[in-house]
C-alpha positions as CSV (number, residue, x, y, z in Angstrom):
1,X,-44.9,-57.8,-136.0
2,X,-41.4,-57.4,-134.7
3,X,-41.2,-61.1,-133.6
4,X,-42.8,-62.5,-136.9
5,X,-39.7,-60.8,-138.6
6,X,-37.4,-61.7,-136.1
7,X,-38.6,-65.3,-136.3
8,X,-37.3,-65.4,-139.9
9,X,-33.3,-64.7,-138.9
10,X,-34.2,-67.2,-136.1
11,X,-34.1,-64.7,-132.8
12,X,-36.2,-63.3,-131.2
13,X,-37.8,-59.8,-130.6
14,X,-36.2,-59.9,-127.4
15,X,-32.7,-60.7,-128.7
16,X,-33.0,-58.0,-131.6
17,X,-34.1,-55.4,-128.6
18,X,-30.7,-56.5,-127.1
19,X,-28.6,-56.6,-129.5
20,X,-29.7,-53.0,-130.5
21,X,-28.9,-51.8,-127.1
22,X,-25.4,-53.0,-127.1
23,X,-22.7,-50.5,-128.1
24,X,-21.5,-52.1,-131.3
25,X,-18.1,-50.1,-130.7
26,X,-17.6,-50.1,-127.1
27,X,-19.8,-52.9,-125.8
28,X,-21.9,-53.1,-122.7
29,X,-21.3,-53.6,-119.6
30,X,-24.0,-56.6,-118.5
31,X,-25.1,-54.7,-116.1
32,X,-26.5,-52.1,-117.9
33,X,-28.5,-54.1,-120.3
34,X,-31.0,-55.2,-117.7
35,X,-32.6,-52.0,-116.2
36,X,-31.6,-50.4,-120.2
37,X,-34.1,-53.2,-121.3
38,X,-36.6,-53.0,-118.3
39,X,-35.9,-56.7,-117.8
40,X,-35.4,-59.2,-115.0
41,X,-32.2,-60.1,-114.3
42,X,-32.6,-64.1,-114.9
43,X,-34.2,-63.4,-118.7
44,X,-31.2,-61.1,-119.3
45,X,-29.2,-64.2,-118.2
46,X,-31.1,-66.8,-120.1
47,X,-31.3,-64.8,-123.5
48,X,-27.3,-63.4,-123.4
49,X,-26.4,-67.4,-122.4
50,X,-28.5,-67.7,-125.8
51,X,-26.7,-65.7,-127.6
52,X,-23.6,-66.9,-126.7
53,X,-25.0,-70.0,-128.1
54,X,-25.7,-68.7,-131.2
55,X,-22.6,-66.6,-131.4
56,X,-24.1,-63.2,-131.6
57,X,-22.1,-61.8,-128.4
58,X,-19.3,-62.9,-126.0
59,X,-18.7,-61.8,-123.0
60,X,-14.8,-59.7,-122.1
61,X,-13.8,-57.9,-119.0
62,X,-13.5,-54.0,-119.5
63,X,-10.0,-52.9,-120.2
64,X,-10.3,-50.4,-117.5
65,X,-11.8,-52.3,-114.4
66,X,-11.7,-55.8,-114.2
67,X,-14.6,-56.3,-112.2
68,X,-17.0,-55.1,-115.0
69,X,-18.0,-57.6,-117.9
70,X,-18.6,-56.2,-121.1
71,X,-21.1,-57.7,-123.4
72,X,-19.4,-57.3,-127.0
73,X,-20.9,-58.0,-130.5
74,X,-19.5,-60.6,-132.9
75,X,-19.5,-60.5,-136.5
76,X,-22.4,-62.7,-136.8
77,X,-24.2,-60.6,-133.8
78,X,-22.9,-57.4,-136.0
79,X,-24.7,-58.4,-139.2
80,X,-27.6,-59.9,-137.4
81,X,-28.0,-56.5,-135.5
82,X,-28.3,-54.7,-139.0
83,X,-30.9,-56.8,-139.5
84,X,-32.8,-55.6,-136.7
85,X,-32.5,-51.9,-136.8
86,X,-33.4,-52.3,-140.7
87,X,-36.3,-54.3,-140.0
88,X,-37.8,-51.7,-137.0
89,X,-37.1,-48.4,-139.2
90,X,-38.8,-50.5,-142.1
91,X,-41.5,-51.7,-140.2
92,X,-42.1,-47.9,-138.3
93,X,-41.9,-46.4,-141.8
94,X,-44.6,-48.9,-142.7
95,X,-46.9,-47.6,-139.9
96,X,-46.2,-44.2,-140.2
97,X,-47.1,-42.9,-143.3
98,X,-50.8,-44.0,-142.3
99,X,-50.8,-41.6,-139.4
100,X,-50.9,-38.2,-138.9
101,X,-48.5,-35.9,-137.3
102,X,-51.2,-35.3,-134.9
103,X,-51.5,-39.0,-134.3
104,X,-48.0,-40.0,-134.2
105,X,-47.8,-37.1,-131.3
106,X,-50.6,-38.1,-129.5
107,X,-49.1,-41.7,-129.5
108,X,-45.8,-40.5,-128.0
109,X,-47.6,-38.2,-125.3
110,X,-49.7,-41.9,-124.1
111,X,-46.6,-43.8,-124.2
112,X,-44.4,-41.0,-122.2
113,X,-46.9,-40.9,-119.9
114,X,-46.8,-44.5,-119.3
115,X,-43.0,-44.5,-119.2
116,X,-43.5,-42.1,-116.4
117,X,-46.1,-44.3,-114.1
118,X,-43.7,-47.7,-115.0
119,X,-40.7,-45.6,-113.4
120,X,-42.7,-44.4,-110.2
121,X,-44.1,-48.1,-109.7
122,X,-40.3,-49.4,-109.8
C-alpha cells in the first residue's frame, strides 16, 4: 500500500522511508541513514544519488566537522516529505479503526519481538 501511494508522487516507498528519517531542521549525517533504515550501504547510495536527481536532498558538510556529510532536505524534498508522513498516518488510521486495542497490541508485541531477533542476527 505504501508504494502504490508513493507511486503516484513518483518515489518510492523506499525514498518516503528516507526522507522521513532525515532531520528536516538539522539534516542527517549519511551515515546514519543506513543502519537508521536497516539498509545496505550501496541502496542507501543508489536511492540518495536518486534523490539528488530528483531534487529532494543535497548533500553539505556539517558546520561543525568537516569530515561528516550531511544529508539536507530541499524545498521540493520538504513538501514531498509532507506527503509521506500524511499518507502513512492516513493509511495507519485506515487500518486501525478495524482493529482492536487488543489487536493493535498484540501486533506491536510480534513485531518487537522480531526487531529483537533482526538485531541479534546483525
Amino acid at each position: 500500500m505504501y508504494n502504490q501511494e508513493a507511486n503516484k508522487y513518483g518515489i518510492t516507498q523506499g525514498i518516503g522511508f528516507i526522507l522521513l528519517n532525515i532531520d528536516p531542521k538539522e539534516g542527517t549525517p549519511s551515515t546514519q541513514l543506513g543502519p537508521k533504515m536497516g539498509m545496505e550501504p550501496t541502496s542507501l547510495s543508489r536511492t540518495i544519488k536518486s534523490m539528488e536527481e530528483k531534487d529532494l536532498i543535497k548533500r553539505v558538510k556539517d558546520k561543525n566537522d568537516r569530515r561528516v556529510m550531511r544529508i539536507v532536505l530541499t524545498s521540493a524534498g520538504e513538501r514531498m516529505r509532507e506527503v509521506s508522513r500524511a499518507s502513512v498516518v492516513e493509511f495507519n488510521e485506515r487500518i486501525l479503526k478495524d482493529l482492536s486495542k487488543e489487536k493493535v497490541e498484540h501486533f506491536k508485541e510480534v513485531i518487537e519481538l522480531i526487531d529483537r531477533h533482526t538485531l541479534k542476527e546483525l
